[in-house]
N, C-alpha and C positions, 0 to 999 in steps of 0.2 A: 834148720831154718835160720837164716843170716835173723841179725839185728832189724833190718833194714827193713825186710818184710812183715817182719813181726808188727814193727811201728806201723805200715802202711795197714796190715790187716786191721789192726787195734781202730786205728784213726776213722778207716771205714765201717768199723762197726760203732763208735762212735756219732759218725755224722749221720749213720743210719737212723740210729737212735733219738738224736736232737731233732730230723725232721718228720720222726712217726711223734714225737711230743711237741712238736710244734708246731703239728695239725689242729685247728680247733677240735675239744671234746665235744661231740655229741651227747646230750646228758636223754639219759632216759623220756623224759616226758615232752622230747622234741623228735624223739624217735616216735612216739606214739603221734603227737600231734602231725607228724612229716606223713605217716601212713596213714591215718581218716581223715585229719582235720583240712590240711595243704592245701587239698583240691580247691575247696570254695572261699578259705578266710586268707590265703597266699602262704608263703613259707615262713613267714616272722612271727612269732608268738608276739614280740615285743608292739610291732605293729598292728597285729591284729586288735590289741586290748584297746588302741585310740581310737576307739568309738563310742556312740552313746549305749547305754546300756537296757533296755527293756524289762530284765528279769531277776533285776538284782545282781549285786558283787562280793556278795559275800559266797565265803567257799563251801557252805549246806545251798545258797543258790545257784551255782555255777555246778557241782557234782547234781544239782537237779535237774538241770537244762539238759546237762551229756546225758543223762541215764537217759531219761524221760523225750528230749527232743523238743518242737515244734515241729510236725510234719507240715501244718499247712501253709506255713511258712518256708520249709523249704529244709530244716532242721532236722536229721534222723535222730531216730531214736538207739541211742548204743549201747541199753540195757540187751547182755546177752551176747554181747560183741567185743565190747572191751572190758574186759575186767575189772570187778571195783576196786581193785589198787592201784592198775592205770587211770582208770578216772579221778582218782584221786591225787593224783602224782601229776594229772593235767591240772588239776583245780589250785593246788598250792605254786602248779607253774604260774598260772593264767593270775592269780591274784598278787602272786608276786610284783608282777609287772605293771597291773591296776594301782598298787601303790604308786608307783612311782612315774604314772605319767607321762607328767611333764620328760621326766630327763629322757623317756622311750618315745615319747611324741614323734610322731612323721615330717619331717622337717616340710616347710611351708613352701618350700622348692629344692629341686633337684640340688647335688652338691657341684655341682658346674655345667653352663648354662654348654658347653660346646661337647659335641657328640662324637667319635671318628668312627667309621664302619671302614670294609676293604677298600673300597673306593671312593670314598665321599666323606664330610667333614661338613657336618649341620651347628648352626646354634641356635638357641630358644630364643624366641619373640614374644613375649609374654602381653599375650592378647586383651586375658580378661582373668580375674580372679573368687574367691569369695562364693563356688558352690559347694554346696557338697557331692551332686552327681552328674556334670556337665555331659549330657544325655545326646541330644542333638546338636549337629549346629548345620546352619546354611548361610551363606554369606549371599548378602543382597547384589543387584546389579551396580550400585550408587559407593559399592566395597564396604559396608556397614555389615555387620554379624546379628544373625537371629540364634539365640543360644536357650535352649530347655535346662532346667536344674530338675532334676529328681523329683526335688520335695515339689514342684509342683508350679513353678515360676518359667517363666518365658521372658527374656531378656532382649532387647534391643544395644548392641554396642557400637559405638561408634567408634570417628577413627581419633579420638582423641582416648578412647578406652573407658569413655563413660559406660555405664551402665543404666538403663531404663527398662523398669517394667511393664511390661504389656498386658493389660489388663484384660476382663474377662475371656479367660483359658479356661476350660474345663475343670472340673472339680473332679481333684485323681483322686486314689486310694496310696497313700506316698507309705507304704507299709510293706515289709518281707522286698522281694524285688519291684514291687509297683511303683507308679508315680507316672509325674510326664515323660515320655519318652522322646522317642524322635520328630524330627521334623524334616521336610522338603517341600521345595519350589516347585510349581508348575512350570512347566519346560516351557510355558510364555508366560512367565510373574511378570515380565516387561510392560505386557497389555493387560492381563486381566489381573493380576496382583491377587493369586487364591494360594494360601498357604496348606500343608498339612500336617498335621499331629497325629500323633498316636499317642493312645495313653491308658492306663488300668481303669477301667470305669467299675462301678463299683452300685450294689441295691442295698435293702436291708429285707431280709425276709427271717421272721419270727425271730427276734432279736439278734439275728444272724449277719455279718456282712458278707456279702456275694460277690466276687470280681470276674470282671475279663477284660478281653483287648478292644479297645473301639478302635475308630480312625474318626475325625472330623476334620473341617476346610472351612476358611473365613480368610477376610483379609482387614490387616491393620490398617485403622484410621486413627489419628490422634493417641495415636499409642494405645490403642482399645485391639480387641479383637472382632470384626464384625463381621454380618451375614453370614454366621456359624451355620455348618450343617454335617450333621454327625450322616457319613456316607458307608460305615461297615462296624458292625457290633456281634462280637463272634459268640458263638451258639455253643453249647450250654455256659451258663455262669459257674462258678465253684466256689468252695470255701478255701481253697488254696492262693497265695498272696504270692507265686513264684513263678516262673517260666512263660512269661506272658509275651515273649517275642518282639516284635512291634519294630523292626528295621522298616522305613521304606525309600522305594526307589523307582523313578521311573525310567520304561525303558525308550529307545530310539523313535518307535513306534506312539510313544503317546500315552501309554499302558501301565496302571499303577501297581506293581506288586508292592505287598510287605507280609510280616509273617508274624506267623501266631504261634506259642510254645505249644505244648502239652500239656499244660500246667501241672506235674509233677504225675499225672495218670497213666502212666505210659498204656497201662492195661487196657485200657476204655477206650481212648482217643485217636491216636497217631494211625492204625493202620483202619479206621473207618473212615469213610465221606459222607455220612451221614450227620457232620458235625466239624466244627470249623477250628478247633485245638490240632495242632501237630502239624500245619499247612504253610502253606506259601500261596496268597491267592492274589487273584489278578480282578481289576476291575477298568471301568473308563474311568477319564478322569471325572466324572460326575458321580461318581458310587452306581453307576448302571453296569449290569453283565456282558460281557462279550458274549457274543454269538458263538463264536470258536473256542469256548475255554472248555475242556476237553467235557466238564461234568455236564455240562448244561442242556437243558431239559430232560435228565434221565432222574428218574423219582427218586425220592428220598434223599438223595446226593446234594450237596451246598453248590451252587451255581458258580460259586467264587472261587474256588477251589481249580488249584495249579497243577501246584502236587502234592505229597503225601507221606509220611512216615516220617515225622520229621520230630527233634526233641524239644531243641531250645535256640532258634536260629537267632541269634542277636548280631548277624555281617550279613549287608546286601549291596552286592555292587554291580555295576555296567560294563560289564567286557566292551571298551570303545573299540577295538579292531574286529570281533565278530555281531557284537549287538547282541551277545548273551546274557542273562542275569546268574551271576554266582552267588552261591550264599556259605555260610559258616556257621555253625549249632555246636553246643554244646555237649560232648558225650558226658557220661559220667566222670569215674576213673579212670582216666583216657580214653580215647576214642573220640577225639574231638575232629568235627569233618572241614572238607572244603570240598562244595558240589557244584558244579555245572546244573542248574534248573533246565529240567525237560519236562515238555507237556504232560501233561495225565501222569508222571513215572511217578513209583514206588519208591523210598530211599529207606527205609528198612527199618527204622526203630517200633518197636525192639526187639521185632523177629531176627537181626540180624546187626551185630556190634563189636568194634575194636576193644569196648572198653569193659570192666567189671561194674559191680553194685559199689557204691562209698562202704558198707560193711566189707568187701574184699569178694563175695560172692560172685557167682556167674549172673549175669542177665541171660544169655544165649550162650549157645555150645557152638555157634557157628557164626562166621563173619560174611558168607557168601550165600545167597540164595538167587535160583533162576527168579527173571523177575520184579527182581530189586535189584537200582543202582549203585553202582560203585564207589567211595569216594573216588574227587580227584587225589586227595591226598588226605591224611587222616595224622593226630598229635597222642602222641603216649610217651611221658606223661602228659595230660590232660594241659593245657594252658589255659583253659578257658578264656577263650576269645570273644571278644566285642570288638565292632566296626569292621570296616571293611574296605578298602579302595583298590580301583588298577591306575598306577602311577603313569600320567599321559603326557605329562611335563619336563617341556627340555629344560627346567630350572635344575634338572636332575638324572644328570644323562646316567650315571652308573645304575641307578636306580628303577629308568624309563621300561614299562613295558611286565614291570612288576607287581605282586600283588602284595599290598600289605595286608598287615591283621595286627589290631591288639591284641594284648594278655594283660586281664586283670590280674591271674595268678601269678605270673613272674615277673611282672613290670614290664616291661619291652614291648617293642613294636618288632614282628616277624615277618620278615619278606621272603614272599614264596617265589624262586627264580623260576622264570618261564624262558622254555623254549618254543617255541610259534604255540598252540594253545594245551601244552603239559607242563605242569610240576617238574621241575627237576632237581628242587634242590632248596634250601635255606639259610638266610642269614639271619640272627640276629642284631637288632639296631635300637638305640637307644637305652639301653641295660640301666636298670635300675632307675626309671623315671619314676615310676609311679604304675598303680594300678592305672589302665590304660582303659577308657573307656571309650574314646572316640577316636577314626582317625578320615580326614575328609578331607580332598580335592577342592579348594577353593576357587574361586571365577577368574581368579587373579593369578594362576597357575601353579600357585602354593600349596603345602601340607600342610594342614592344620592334627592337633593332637589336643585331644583331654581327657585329665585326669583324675580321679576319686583323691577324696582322703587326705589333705585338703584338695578342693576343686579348682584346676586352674585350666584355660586354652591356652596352646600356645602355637604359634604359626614357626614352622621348620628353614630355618633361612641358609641356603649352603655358601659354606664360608673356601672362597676361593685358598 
């Protein structure tokens, strides 16, 4: 073997070498954190610790939380599942990073405001800032913003970017996934000026807190909220604080859908109608039934009731070319959907699932049943999605005709590419914004976006 090859072999085992070490290390307890944790707290250990803390941060309170859980919150319990030396190996990860805060903090915005996808090139507009869950938004006909925050606040912005709160809003449960959620316009706000809310409504029975999903309607005056009237209060209450649903949307027809989780029950809820958890229901816009909604007058059955088998739908949107409503739910560990809403159908949770249990288990041995529908298109891994839009605006021609979706888990906004009314494909846009919690259609033909962790909107402006 000449000199010459020798060096070239050498050199390539070499370069081989310098780029398998100068991969980032995976250290063990981000291996563990990547396989349970990922799903619902995002991929970042460092980021996940910048929040408030409920249960204490010491490493005997954080090895308490893993073992032990809050189930009603939405928290498994991983006694039995992961091992006490990976939980412990997460708790000295997880505190590690508690120290230090500040320097892991989530920066207060994106690291550059300009975006490029395959064919288009957005920059941020920085609408509003200062929530910590920017939930709903609706923009007025006047171009003013109606903006929910989590914890419980309802926000008037204008176009100078003030901020005004709008007073008596309902008194949410702002705990595990609750608080105020969305909001929309009556498809004539012009004349009658009736807004609606959804939000975790919440009792006390025998020292107990109770939650579920309401809907109410009022319209602002003087910055108040008035002639409230709670039109849909879903049936049973729980002690669980998660999967409370609550997108809404009306459709062409006049017709108010929105959706109710399962609140963490899958056993009990989703695949009965005898009960208003795991649904997608339809009402008039006065909280009165339609005549035609597939359950109505058959006993026992919820009147309001769409369809059915459903997990944790947090995306509802208006197909403008056919006048369909689509929605998007949350599987577990993966199997996250995107569904064409059909009358009276069946969509399978949890007789039938793309995704495992967060311990790694099966839920179901089978993804297909006569009966039950199909997704249109389904995510694994899991991105857990919120919001929901079909982009109808020529502000955005590469984009028009698309569906987007947020992900809280991976930051980005995901466009589902459509050929006349199928899936065919995916982009991701926006990479590394933020947990992505809303993504909305403005009156004014713009994308609006918000984002957790700090809370900010922002309007998508494409840059020629």
């Amino acid at each position: 073997m000449t000199k010459s090859i020798v060096f070239i072999l050498a050199l390539g085992i070499m370069c081989a070498s310098f780029i398998q070490l100068s991969k980032p290390l995976v250290t063990e307890p981000e291996k563990v954190f990547n396989q349970y944790c990922s799903g619902c707290h995002g991929e970042k250990i460092e980021a996940f610790v910048d929040r408030t803390w409920k249960h204490g941060t010491s490493k005997e309170q954080i090895v308490a939380s893993i073992t032990n859980g809050y189930t009603d919150l939405g928290m498994p319990a991983w006694k039995g599942v992961v091992n006490v030396k990976n939980v412990n190996l997460l708790a000295d990860e997880i505190t590690k990073y508690i120290g230090k805060v500040n320097e892991y903090k989530v920066s207060n915005k994106p690291t550059s405001n300009i975006f490029k996808s395959e064919n288009m090139t957005v920059s941020l507009d920085t609408i509003a800032t200062g929530f910590e869950s920017p939930w709903g938004f609706a923009q007025l006909p006047d171009g003013n913003f109606l903006i929910t925050d989590r914890v419980g606040v309802l926000y008037l912005v204008d176009s100078k970017r003030n901020k005004t709160i709008i007073t008596n809003v309902p008194k949410v449960l702002a705990e595990g996934q609750g608080g105020l959620l969305d909001i929309e316009l009556h498809p004539n706000y012009a004349e009658n000026g009736w807004i609606y809310l959804s939000y975790s409504k919440f009792k006390e029975e025998n020292n107990e807190k109770l939650t579920t999903t309401a809907i109410v309607r009022g319209k602002i005056r003087n910055n108040e909220l008035t002639e409230v009237q709670e039109i849909f209060e879903a049936a049973p209450y729980t002690k669980t604080k998660h999967h409370f649903g609550s997108r809404i949307k009306f459709d062409k027809k006049g017709y108010l859908y929105f959706t109710v989780g399962e609140r963490g029950m899958e056993k009990e809820f989703p695949q009965s109608t005898e009960n208003d958890n795991g649904k997608v229901h339809r009402l008039n816009d006065d909280g009165s039934v339609p005549k035609d909604n597939p359950f109505f007058g058959k006993d026992k059955s919820k009147q309001s009731i769409y369809s059915y088998g459903h997990r944790n739908p947090q995306g509802l949107a208006l197909n403008p070319t056919t006048g369909e409503i689509w929605e998007n739910e949350h599987g577990p560990r993966g199997g996250d959907e995107i569904n064409v809403i059909k009358k009276g159908a069946n969509y399978g949770w949890p007789v039938i699932s793309y995704g495992i249990n967060y311990d790694g288990k099966p839920i179901t041995d089978i993804s297909k049943k006569e009966g039950m529908e199909q997704p249109e298109t389904y995510f694994t891994p899991s991105i857990a999605p919120s919001g929901m839009v079909f982009v109808n605006s020529d502000k955005y021609p590469a984009w028009k005709n698309s569906i987007l979706v947020g992900s809280l888990r991976f930051n980005y906004l995901d466009r589902s590419i459509m050929k006349g009314n199928k899936i065919t494909g995916h982009e991701k846009l926006l990479v590394n914004i933020g947990r992505m919690r809303n993504i909305e259609m403005g009156k004014d033909g713009y994308l609006y976006v918000g984002i957790e962790n700090p809370g900010m909107v922002f309007r998508l402006l494409p840059v020629k």
